[in-house]
Backbone as XML, in Angstrom:
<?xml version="1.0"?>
<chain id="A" units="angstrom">
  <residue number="1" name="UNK">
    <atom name="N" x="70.885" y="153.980" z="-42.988"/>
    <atom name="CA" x="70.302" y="154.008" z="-44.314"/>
    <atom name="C" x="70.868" y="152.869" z="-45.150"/>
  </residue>
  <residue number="2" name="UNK">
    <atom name="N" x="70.124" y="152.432" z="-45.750"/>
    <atom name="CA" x="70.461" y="151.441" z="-46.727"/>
    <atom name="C" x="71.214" y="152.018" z="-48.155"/>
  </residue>
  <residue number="3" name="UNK">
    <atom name="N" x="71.894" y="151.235" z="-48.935"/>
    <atom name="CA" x="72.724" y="151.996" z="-50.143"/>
    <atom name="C" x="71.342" y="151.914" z="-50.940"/>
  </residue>
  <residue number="4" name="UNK">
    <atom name="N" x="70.403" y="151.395" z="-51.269"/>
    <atom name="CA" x="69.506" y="151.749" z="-52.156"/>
    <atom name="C" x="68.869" y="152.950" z="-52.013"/>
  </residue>
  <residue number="5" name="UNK">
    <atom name="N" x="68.608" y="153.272" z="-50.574"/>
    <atom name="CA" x="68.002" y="154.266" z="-49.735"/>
    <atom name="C" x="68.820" y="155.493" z="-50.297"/>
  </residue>
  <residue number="6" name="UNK">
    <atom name="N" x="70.157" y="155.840" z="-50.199"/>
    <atom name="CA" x="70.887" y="156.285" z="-50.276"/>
    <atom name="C" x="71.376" y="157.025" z="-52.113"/>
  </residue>
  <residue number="7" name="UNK">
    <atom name="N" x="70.868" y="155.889" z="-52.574"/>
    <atom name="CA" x="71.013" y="155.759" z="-54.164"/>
    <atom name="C" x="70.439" y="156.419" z="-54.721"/>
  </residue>
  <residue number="8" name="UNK">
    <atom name="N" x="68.773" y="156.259" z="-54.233"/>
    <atom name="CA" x="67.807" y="156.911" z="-54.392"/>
    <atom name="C" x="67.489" y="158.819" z="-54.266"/>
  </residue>
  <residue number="9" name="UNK">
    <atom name="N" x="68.058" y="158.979" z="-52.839"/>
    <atom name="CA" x="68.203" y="160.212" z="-52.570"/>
    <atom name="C" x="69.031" y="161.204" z="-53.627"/>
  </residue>
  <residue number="10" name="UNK">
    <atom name="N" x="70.587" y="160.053" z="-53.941"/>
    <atom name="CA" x="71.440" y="161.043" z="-54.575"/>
    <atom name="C" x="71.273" y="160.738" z="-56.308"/>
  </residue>
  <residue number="11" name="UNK">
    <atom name="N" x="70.632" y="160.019" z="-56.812"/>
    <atom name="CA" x="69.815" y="159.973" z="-58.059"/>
    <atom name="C" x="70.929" y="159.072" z="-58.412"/>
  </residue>
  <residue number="12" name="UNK">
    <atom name="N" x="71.280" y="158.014" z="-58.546"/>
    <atom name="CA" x="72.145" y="157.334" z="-58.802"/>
    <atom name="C" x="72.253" y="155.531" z="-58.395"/>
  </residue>
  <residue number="13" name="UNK">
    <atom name="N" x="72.894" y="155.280" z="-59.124"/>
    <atom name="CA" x="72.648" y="154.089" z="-59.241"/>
    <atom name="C" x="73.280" y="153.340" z="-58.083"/>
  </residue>
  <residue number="14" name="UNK">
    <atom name="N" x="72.792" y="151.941" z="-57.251"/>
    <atom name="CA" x="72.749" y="151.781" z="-56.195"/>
    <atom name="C" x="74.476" y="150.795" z="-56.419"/>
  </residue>
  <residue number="15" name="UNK">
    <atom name="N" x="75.105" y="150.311" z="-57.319"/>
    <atom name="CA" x="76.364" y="149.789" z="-57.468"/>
    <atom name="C" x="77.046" y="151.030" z="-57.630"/>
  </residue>
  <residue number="16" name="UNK">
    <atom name="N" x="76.583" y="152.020" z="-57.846"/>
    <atom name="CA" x="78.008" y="153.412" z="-57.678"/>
    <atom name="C" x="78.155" y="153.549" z="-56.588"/>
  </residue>
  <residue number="17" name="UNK">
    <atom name="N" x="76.546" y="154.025" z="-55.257"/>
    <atom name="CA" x="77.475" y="153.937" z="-54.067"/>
    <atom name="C" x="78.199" y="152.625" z="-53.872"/>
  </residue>
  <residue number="18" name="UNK">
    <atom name="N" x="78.276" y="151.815" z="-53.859"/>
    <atom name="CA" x="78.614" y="150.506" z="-53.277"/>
    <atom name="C" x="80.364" y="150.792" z="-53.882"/>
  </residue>
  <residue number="19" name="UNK">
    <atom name="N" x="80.348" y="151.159" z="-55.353"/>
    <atom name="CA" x="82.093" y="151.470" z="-55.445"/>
    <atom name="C" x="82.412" y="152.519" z="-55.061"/>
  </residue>
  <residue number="20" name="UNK">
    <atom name="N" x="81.625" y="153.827" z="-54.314"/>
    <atom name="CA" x="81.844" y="155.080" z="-54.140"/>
    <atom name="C" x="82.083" y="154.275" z="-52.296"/>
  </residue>
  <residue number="21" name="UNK">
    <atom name="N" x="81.870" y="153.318" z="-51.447"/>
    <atom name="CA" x="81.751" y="153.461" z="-50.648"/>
    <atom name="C" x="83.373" y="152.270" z="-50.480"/>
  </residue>
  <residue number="22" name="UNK">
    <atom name="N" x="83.762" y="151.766" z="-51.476"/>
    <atom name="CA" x="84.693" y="150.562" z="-51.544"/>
    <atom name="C" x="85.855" y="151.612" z="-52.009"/>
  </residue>
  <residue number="23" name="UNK">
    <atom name="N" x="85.766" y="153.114" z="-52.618"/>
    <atom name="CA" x="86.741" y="154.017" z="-52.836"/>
    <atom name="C" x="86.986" y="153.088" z="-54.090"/>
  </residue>
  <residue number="24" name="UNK">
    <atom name="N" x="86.274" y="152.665" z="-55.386"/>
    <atom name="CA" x="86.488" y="152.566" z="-56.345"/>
    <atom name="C" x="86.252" y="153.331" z="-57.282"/>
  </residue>
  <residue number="25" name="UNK">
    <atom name="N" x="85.355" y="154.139" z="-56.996"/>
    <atom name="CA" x="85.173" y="155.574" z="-58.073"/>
    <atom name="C" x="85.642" y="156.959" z="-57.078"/>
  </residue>
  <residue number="26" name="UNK">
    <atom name="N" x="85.424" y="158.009" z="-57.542"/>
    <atom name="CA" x="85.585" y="159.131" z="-56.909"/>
    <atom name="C" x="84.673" y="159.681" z="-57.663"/>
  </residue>
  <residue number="27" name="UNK">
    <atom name="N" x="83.924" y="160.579" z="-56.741"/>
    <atom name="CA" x="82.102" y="161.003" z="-57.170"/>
    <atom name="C" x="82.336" y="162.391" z="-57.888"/>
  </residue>
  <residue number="28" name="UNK">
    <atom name="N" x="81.425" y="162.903" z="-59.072"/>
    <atom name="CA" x="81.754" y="163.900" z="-59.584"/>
    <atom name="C" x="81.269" y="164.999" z="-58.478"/>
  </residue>
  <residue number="29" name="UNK">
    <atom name="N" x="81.692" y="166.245" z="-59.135"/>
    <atom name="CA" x="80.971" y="167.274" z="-58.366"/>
    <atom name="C" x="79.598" y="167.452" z="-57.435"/>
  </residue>
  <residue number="30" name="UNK">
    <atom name="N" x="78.782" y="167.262" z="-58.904"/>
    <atom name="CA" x="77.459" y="167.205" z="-58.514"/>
    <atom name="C" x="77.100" y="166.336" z="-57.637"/>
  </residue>
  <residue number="31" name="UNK">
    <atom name="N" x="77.630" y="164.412" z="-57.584"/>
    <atom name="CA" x="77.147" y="163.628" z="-56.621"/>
    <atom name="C" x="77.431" y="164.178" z="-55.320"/>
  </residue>
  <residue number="32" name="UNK">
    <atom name="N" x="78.424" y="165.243" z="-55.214"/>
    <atom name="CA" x="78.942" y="165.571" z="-53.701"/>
    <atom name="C" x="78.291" y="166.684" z="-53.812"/>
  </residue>
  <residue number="33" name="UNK">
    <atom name="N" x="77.553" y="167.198" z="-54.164"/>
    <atom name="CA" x="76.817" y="168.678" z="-53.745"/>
    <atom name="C" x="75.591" y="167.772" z="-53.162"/>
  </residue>
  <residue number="34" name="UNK">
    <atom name="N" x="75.334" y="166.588" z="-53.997"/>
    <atom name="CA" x="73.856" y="165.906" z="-53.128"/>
    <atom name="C" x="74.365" y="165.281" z="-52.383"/>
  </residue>
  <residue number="35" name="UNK">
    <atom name="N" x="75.210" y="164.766" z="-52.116"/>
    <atom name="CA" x="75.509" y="164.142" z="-50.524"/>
    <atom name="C" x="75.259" y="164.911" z="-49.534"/>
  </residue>
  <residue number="36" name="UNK">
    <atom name="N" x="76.268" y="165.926" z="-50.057"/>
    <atom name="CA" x="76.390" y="167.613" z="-49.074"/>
    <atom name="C" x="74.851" y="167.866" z="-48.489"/>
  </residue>
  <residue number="37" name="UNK">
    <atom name="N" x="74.175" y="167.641" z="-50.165"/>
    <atom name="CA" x="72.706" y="168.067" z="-49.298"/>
    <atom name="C" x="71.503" y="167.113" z="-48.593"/>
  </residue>
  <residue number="38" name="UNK">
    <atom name="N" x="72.012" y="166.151" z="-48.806"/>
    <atom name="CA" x="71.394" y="164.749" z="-47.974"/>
    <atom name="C" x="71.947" y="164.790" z="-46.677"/>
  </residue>
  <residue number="39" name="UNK">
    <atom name="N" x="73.085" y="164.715" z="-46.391"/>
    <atom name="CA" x="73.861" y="164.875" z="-44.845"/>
    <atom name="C" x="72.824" y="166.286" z="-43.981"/>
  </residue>
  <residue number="40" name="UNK">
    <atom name="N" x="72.406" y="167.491" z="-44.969"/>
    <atom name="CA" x="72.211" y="168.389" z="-44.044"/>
    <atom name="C" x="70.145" y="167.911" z="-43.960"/>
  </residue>
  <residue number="41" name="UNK">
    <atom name="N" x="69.606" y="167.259" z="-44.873"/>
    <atom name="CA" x="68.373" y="166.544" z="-44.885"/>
    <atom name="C" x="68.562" y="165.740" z="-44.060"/>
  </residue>
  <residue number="42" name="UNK">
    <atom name="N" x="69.215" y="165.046" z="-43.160"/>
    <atom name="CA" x="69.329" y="163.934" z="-42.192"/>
    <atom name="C" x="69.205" y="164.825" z="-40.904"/>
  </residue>
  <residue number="43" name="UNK">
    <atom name="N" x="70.295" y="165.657" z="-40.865"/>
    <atom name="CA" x="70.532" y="166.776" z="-39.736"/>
    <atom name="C" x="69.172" y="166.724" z="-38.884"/>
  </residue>
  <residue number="44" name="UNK">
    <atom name="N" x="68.896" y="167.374" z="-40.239"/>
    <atom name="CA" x="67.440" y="168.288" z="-39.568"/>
    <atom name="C" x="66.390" y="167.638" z="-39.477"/>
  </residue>
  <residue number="45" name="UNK">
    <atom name="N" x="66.184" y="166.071" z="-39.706"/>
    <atom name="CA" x="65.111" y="164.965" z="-39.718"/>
    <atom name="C" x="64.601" y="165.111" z="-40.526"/>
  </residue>
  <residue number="46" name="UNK">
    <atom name="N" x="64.980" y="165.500" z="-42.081"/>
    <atom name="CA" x="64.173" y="165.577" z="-42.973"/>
    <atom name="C" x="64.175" y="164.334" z="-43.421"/>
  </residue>
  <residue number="47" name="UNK">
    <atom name="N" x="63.097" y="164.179" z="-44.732"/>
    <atom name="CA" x="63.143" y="162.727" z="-45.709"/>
    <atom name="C" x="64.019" y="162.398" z="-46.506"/>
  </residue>
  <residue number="48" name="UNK">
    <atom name="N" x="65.037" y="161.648" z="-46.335"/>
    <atom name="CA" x="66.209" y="161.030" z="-47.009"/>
    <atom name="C" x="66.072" y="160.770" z="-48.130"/>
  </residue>
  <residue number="49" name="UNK">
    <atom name="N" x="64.767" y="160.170" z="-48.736"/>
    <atom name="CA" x="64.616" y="159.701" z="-50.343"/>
    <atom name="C" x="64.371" y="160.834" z="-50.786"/>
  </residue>
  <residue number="50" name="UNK">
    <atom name="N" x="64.657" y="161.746" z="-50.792"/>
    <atom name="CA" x="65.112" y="163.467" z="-51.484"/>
    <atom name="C" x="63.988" y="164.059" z="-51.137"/>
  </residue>
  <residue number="51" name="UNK">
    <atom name="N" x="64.550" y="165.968" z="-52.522"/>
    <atom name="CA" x="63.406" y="166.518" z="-52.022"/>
    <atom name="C" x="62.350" y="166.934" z="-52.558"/>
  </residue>
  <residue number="52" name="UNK">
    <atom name="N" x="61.141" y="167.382" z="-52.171"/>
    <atom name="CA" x="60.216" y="167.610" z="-52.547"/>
    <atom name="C" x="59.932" y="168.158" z="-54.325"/>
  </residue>
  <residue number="53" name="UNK">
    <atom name="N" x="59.051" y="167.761" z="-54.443"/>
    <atom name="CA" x="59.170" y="168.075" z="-55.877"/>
    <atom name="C" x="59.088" y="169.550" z="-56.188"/>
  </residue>
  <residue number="54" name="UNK">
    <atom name="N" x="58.668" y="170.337" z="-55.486"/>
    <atom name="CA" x="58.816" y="171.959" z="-55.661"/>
    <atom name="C" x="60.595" y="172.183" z="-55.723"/>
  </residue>
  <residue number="55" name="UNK">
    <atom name="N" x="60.988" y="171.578" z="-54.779"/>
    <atom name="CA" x="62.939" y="171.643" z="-54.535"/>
    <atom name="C" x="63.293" y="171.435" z="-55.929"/>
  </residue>
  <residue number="56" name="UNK">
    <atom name="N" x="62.638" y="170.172" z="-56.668"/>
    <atom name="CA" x="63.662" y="169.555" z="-57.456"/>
    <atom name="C" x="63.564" y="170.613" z="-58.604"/>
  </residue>
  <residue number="57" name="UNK">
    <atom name="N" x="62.265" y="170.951" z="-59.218"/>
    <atom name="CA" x="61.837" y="171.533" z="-59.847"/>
    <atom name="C" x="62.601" y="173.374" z="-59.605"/>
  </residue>
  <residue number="58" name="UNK">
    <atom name="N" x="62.293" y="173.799" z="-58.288"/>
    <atom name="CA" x="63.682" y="175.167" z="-58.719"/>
    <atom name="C" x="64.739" y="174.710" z="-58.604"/>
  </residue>
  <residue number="59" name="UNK">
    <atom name="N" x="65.629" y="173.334" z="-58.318"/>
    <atom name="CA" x="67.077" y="173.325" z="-58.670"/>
    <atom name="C" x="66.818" y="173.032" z="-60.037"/>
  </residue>
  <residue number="60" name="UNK">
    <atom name="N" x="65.818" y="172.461" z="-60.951"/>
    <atom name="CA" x="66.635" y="172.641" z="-62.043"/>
    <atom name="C" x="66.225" y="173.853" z="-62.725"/>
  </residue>
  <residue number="61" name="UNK">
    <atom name="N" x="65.215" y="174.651" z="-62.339"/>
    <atom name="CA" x="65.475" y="176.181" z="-62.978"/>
    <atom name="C" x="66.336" y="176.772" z="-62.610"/>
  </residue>
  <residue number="62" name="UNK">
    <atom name="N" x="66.938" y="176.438" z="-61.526"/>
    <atom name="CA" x="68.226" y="177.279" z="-61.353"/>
    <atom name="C" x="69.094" y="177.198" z="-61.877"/>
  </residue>
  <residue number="63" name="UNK">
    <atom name="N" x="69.387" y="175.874" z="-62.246"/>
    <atom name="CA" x="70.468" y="175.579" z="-62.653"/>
    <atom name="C" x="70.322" y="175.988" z="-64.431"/>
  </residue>
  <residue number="64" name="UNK">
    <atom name="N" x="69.164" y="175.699" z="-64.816"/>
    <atom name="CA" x="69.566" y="176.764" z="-66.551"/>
    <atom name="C" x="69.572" y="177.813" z="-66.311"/>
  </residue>
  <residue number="65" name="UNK">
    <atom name="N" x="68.759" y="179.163" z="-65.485"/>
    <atom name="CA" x="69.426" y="180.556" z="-65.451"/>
    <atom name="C" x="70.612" y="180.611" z="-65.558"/>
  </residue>
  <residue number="66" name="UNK">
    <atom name="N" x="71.469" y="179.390" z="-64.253"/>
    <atom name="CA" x="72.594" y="179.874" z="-64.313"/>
    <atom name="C" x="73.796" y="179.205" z="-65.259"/>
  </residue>
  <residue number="67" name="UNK">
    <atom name="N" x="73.120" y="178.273" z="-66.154"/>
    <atom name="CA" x="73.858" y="178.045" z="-67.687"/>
    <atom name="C" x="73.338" y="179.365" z="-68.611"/>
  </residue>
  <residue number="68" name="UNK">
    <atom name="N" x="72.116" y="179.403" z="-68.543"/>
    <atom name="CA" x="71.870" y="181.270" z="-69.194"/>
    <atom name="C" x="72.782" y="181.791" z="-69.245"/>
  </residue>
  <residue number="69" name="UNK">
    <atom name="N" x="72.554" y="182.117" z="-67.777"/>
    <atom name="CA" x="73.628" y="183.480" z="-67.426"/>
    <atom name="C" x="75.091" y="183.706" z="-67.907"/>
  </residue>
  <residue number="70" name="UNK">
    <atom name="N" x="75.281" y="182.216" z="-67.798"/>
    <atom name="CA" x="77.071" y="182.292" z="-68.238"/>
    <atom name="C" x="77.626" y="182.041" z="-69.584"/>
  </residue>
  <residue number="71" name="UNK">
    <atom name="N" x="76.546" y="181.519" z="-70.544"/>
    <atom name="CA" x="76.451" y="181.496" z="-71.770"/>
    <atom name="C" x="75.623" y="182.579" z="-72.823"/>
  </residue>
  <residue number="72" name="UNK">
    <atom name="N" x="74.659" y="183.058" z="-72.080"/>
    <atom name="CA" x="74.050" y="184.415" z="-73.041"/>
    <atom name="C" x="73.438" y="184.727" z="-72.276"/>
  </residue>
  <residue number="73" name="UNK">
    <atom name="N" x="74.104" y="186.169" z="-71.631"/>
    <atom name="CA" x="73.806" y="187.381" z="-71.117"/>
    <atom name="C" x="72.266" y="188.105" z="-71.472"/>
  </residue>
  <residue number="74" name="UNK">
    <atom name="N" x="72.426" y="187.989" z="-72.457"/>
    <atom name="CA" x="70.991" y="189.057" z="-72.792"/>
    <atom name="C" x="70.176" y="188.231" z="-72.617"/>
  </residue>
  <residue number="75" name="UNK">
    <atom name="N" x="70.345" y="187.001" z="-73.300"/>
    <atom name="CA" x="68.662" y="185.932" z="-73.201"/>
    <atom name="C" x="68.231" y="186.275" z="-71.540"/>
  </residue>
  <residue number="76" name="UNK">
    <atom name="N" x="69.845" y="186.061" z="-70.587"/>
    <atom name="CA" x="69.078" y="185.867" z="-68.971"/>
    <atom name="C" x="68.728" y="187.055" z="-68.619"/>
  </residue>
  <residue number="77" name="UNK">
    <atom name="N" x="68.900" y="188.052" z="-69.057"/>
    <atom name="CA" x="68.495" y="189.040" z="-68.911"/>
    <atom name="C" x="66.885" y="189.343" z="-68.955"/>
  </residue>
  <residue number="78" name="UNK">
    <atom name="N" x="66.567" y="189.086" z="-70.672"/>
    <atom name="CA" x="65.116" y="188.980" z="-70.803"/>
    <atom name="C" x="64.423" y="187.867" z="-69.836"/>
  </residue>
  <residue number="79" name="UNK">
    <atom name="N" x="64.870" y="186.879" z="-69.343"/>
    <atom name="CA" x="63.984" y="185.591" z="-68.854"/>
    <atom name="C" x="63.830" y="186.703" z="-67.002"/>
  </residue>
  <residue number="80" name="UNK">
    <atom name="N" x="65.238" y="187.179" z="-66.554"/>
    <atom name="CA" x="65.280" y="187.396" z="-65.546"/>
    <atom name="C" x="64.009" y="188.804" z="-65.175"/>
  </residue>
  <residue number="81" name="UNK">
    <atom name="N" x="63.704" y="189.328" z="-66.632"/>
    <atom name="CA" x="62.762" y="190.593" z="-66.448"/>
    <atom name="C" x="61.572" y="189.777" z="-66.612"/>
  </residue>
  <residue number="82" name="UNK">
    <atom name="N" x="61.006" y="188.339" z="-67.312"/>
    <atom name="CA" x="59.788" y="188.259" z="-67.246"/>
    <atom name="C" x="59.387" y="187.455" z="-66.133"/>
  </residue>
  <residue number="83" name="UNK">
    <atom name="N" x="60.828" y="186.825" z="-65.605"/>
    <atom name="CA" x="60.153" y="186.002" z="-64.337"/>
    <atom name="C" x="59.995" y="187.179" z="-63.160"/>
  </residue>
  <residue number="84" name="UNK">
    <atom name="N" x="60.770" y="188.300" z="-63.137"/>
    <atom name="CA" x="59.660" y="189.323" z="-61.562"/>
    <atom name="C" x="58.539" y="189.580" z="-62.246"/>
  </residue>
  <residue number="85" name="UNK">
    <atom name="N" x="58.462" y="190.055" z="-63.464"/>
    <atom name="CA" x="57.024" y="190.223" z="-63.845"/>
    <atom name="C" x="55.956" y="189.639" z="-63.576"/>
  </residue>
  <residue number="86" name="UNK">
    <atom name="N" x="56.411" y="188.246" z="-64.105"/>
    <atom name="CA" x="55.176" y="186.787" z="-63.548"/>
    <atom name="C" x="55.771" y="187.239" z="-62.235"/>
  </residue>
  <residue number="87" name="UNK">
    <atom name="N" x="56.314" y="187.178" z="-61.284"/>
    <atom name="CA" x="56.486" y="186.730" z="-60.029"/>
    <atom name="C" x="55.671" y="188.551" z="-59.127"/>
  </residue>
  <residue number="88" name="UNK">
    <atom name="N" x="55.941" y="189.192" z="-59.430"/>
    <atom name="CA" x="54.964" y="190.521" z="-59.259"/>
    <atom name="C" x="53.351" y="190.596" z="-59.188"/>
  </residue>
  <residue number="89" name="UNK">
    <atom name="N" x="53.157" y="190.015" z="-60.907"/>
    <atom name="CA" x="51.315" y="189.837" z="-61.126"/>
    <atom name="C" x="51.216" y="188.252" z="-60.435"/>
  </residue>
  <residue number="90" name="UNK">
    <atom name="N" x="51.964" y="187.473" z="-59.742"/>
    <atom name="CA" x="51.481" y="186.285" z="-58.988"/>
    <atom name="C" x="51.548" y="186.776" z="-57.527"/>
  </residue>
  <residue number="91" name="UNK">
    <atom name="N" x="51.950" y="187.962" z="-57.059"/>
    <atom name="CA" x="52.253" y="188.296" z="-55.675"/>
    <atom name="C" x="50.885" y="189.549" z="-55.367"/>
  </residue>
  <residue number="92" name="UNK">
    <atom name="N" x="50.511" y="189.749" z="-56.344"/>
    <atom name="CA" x="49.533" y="190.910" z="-56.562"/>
    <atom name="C" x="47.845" y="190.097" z="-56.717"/>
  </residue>
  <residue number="93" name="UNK">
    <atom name="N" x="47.794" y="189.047" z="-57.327"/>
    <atom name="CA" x="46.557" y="188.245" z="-57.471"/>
    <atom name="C" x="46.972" y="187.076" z="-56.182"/>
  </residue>
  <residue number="94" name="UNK">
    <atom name="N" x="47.725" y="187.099" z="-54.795"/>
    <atom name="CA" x="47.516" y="186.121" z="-54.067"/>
    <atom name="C" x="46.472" y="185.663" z="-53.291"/>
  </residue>
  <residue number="95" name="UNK">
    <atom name="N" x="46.338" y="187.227" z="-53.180"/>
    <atom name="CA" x="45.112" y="186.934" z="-52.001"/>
    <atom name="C" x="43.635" y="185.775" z="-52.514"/>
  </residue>
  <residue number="96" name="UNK">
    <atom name="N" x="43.241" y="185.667" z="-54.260"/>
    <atom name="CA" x="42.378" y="184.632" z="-54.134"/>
    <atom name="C" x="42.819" y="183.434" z="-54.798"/>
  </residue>
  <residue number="97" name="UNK">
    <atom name="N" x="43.639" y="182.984" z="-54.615"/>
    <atom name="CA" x="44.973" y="182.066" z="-54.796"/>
    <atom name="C" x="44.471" y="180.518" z="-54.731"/>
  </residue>
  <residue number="98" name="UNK">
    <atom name="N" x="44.252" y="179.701" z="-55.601"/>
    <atom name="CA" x="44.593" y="178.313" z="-54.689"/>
    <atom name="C" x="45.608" y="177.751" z="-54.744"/>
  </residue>
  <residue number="99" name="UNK">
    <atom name="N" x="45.224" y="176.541" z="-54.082"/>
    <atom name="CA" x="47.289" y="175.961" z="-53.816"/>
    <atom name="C" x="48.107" y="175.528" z="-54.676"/>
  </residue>
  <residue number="100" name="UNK">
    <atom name="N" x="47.018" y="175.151" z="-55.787"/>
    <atom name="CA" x="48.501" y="174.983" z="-57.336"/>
    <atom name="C" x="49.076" y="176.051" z="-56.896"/>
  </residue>
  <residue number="101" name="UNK">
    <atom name="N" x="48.151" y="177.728" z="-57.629"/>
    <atom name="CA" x="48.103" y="178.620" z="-57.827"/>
    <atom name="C" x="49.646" y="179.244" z="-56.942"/>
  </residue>
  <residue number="102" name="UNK">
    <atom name="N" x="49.132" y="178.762" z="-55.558"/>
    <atom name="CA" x="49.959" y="179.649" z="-54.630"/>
    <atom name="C" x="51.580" y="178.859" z="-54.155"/>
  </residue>
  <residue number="103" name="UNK">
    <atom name="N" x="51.747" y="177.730" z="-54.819"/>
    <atom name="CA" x="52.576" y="176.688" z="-54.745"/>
    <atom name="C" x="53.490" y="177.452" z="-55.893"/>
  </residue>
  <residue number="104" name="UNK">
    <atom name="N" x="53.005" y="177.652" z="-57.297"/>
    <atom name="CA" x="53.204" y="178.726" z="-58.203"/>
    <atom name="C" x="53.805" y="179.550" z="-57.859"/>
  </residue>
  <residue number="105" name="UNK">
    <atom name="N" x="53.115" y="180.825" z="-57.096"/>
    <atom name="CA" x="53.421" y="181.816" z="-56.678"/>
    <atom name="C" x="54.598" y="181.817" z="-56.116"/>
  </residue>
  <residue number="106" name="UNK">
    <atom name="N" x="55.011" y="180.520" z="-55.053"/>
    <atom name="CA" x="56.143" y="180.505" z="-54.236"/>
    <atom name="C" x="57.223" y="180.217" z="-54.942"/>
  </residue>
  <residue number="107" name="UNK">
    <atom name="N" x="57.028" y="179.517" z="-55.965"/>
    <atom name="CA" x="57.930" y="178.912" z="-57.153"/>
    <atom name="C" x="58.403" y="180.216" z="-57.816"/>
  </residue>
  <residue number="108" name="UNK">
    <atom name="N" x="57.973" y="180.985" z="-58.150"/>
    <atom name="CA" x="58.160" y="181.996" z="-59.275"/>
    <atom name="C" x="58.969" y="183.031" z="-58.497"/>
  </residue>
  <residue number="109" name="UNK">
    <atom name="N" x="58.540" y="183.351" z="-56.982"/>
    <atom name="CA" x="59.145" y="183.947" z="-56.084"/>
    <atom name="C" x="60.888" y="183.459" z="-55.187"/>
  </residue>
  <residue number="110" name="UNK">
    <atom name="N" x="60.604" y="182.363" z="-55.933"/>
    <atom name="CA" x="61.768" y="181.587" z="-55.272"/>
    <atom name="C" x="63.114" y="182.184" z="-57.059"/>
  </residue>
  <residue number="111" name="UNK">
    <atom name="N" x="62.100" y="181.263" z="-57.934"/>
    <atom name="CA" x="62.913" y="181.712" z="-59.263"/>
    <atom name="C" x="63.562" y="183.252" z="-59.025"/>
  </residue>
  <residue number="112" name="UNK">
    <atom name="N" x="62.324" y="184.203" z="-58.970"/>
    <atom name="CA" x="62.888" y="185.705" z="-58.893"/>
    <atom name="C" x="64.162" y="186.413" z="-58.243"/>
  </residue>
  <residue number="113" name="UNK">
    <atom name="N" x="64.025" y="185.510" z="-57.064"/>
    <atom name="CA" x="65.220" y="185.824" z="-56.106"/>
    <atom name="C" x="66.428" y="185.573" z="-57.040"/>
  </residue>
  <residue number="114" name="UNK">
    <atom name="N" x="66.589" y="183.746" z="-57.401"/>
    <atom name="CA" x="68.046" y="183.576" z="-57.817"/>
    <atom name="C" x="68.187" y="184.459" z="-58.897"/>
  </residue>
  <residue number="115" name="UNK">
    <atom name="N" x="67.077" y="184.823" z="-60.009"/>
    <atom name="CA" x="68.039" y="185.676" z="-61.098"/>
    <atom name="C" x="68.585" y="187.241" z="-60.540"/>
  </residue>
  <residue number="116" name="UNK">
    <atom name="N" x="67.855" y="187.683" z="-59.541"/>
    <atom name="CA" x="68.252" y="189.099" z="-58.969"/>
    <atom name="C" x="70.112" y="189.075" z="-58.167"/>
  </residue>
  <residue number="117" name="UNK">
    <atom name="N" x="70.134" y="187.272" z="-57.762"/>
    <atom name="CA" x="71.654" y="187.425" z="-57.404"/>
    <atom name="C" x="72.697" y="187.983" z="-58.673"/>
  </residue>
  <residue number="118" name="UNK">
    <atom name="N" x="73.659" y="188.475" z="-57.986"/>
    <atom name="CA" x="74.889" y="189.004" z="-58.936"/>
    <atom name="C" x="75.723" y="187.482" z="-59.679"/>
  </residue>
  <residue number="119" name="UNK">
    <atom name="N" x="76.491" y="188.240" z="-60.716"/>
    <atom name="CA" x="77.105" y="187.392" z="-61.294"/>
    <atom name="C" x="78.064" y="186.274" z="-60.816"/>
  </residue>
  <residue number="120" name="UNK">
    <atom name="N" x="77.039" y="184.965" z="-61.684"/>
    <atom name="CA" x="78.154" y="183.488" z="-60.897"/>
    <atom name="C" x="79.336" y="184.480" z="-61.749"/>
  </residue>
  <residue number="121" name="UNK">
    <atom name="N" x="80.334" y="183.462" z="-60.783"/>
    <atom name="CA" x="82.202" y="183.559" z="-61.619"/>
    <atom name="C" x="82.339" y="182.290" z="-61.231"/>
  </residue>
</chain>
């Protein structure tokens, strides 16, 4: 892979890897959770210039539930009761579904899951 290639995948600018690879910076958290998850996208022959826009789109709903969650309890609470709701009446109207529609459906079903996990610490 090329460092632009590479840059690209982990959303970042193509002179950070180049000092991330010379051990002139040390990468925050997050750049190493996307490495983490680029290394296992290579594994498996997936596409290196990241992922799909359904992916990107529930990591970042995930990631505000779980600023929600750890900053106000009740708000995630209410969001976490209307997303099975939507995710219920989208699992109940599938059958005449189209593929926004059902792309949706998988989205909302994907959302539902993470708020039903127990509490980050």
């Amino acid at each position: 892979m090329t460092k632009a290639s590479v840059a690209r995948a982990l959303r970042v600018q193509r002179s950070y890897v180049t000092m991330l690879i010379h051990g002139d910076r040390t990468p925050h958290i997050r750049t190493l959770e996307s490495m983490r998850a680029l290394e296992k996208t290579l594994r498996a022959g997936g596409n290196p210039e990241g992922p799909a826009e359904e992916d990107t789109e529930l990591n970042r709903i995930f990631n505000q539930l779980r600023m929600l969650e750890q900053n106000d309890r009740p708000k995630f609470e209410a969001v976490r009761q209307v997303v099975d709701s939507m995710a219920q009446q989208a699992s109940a109207g599938a059958g005449s579904s189209s593929k926004p529609a059902g792309a949706a459906s998988k989205l909302l079903k994907k959302a539902a899951a993470s708020v039903r996990k127990p509490v980050l610490k």
